[in-house]
N, C-alpha and C positions, 0 to 999 in steps of 0.2 A: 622551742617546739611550737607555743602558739603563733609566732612570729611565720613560722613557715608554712602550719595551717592555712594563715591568713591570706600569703604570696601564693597558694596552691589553689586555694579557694578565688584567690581573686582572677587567676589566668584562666583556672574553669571559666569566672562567669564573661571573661574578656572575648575565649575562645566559642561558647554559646553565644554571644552577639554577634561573633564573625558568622560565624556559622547561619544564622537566623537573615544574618546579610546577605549571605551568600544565597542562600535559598530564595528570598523575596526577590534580589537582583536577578534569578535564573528563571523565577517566575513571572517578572514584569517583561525579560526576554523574549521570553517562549509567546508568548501572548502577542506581543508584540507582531512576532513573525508568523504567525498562526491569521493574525488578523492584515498582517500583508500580503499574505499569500494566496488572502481568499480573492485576490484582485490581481498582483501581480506573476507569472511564468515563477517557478521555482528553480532559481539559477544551479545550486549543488544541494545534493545533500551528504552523509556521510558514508554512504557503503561506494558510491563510485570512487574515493578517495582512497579507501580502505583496500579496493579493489584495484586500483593505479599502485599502490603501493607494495601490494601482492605479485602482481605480474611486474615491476621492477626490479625484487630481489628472488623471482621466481623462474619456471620457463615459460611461462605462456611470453606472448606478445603483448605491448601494452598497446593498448585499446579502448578509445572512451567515444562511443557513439551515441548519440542524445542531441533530438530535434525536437523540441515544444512543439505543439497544436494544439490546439482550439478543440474542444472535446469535438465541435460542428463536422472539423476539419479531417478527424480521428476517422470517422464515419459510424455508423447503426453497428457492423457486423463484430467489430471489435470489443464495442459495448457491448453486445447482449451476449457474446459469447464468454469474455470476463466474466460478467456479474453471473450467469449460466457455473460457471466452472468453479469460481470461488465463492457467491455469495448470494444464493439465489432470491434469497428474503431482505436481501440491502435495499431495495425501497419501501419496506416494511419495517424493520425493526429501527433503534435510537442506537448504535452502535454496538450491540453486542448481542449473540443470538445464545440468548442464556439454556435454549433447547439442543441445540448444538454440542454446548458446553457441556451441558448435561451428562448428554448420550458421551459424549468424550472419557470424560471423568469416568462413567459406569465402567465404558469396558475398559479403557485403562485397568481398575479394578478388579474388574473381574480377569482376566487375563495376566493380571499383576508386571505390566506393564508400563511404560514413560505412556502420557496421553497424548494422544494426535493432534496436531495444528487442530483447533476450531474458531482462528479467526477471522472478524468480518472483514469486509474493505476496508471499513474506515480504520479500523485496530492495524491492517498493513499499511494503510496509505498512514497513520500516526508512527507506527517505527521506522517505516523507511525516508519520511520526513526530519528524522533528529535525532534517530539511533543507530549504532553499529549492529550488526549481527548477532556478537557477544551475547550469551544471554546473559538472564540474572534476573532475581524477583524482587530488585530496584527498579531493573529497568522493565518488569513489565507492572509494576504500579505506578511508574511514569507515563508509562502509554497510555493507562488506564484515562489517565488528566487530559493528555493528549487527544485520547478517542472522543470523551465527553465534551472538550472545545469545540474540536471537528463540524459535531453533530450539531452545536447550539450557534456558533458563529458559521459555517458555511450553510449550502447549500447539499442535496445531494450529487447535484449538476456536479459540484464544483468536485467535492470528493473525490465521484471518477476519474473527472477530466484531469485531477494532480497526480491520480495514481497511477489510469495510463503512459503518462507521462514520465514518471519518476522508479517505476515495477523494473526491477533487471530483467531483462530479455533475454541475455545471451551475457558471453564472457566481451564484459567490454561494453554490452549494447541494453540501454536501457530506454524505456519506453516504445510505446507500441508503433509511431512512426517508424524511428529507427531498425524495432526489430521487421516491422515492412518490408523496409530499403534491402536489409541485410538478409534475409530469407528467400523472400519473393521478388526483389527486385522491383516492387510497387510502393504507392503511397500505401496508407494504412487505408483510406476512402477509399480504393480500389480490391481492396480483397474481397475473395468469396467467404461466402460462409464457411466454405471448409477448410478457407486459408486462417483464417480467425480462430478458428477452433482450434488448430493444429498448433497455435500461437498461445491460446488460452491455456494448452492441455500441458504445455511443460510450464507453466509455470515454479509449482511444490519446486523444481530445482532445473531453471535452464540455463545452466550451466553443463548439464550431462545431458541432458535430449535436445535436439533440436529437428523446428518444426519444418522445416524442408528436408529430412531426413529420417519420418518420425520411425520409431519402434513398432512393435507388435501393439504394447502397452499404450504407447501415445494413440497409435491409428482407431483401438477402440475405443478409448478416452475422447478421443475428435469425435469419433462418429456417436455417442451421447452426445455430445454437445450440440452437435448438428440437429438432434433430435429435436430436444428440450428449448433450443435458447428461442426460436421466433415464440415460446407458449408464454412466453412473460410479455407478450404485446407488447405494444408503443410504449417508447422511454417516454417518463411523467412531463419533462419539457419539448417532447412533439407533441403529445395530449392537449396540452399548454398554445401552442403554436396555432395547432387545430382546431378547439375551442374559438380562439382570437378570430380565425378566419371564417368561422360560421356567424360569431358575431358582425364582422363586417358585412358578410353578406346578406343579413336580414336587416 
């Protein structure tokens, strides 16, 4: 009996080392690519795969559309109507808009209700960078790691400019060039503002609305957008840009 104690006790503490291995190993990882990624285009991540894999045992058609750009290249309208639509205080808050949260949590509560999406860019641009869809409150105390890297190793240029890039668009179509190409028929630097809004407004799920076809629901949703997104001014890197040229000029 102590003998097998022993051999039970010792594979606990063999299987806690693996384990503690395991964890350190997925954390020098993640870091890793967290801090590559603040420099290099983000080749996959894991819901396009997920979604390859869905539409090959499923009916849609399989479908993987995705064009990197240069946030420069994305243009203003796409930005300001994003951060407008999902996150209007993302150059203000450190990754998580704990008032948001708040108000979520309340009426969840009071309505005895699941609480509603309340989160920022950076909290999507961390799951859609290294998670699946799946939920689960592993994986959103992962993101939580995720989100606080984000904030302290990029930039907020940079956040955007991975999440335009890498946000599902459509069935098949992810980032905001592509959803361009595939709606409008334009680059992304070419749309109006209420091409961009109309882009911005399905986001929550577009996979069922699309913005060259929008809804009742989308069209007022666009036209808030339209309202609100020039009232956030200059992005902080034209502010940047602008400053530089007043300096040169005196």
């Amino acid at each position: 009996m102590g003998k097998t104690s022993k051999a039970i006790g010792k594979k606990l503490i063999q299987l806690k080392d693996w384990f503690i291995k395991v964890c350190l190993l997925a954390f020098q990882l993640s870091l890793f690519l967290i801090i590559t990624y603040r420099i290099l285009p983000v080749p996959i991540t894991p819901l396009p795969m997920v979604r390859l894999f869905e539409q090959a045992f499923g009916d849609d058609a399989v479908r993987l559309r995705k064009d990197w750009e240069s946030i420069e290249s994305l243009g203003r309208n796409i930005c300001l109507a994003s951060v407008t639509s999902e996150d209007p205080k993302f150059f203000k808050h450190y990754g998580f808009d704990f008032e948001q949260i708040y108000e979520s949590l309340k009426k969840s509560f009071d309505k005895g209700k699941r609480p509603r999406g309340a989160s920022t860019i950076t909290q999507q641009t961390a799951k859609n960078l290294f998670f699946t869809p799946k939920r689960s409150y592993i994986r959103k105390v992962l993101e939580v790691y995720v989100t606080v890297a984000l904030e302290l190793l990029w930039t907020k240029q940079r956040i955007l400019e991975v999440y335009l890039n890498i946000i599902e668009m459509g069935n098949g179509i992810y980032g905001a060039e592509a959803a361009a190409l595939f709606y409008f028929n334009k680059s992304s630097n070419k749309l109006t503002a209420s091409e961009a809004a109309a882009i911005a407004a399905c986001y929550p799920n577009p996979r069922r609305w699309k913005a060259n076809r929008p809804s009742r629901y989308i069209k007022k949703k666009q036209a808030v957008i339209v309202r609100y997104m020039y009232r956030l001014g200059p992005l902080p890197w034209e502010l940047t840009e602008q400053n530089a040229k007043r300096k040169r000029r005196n």
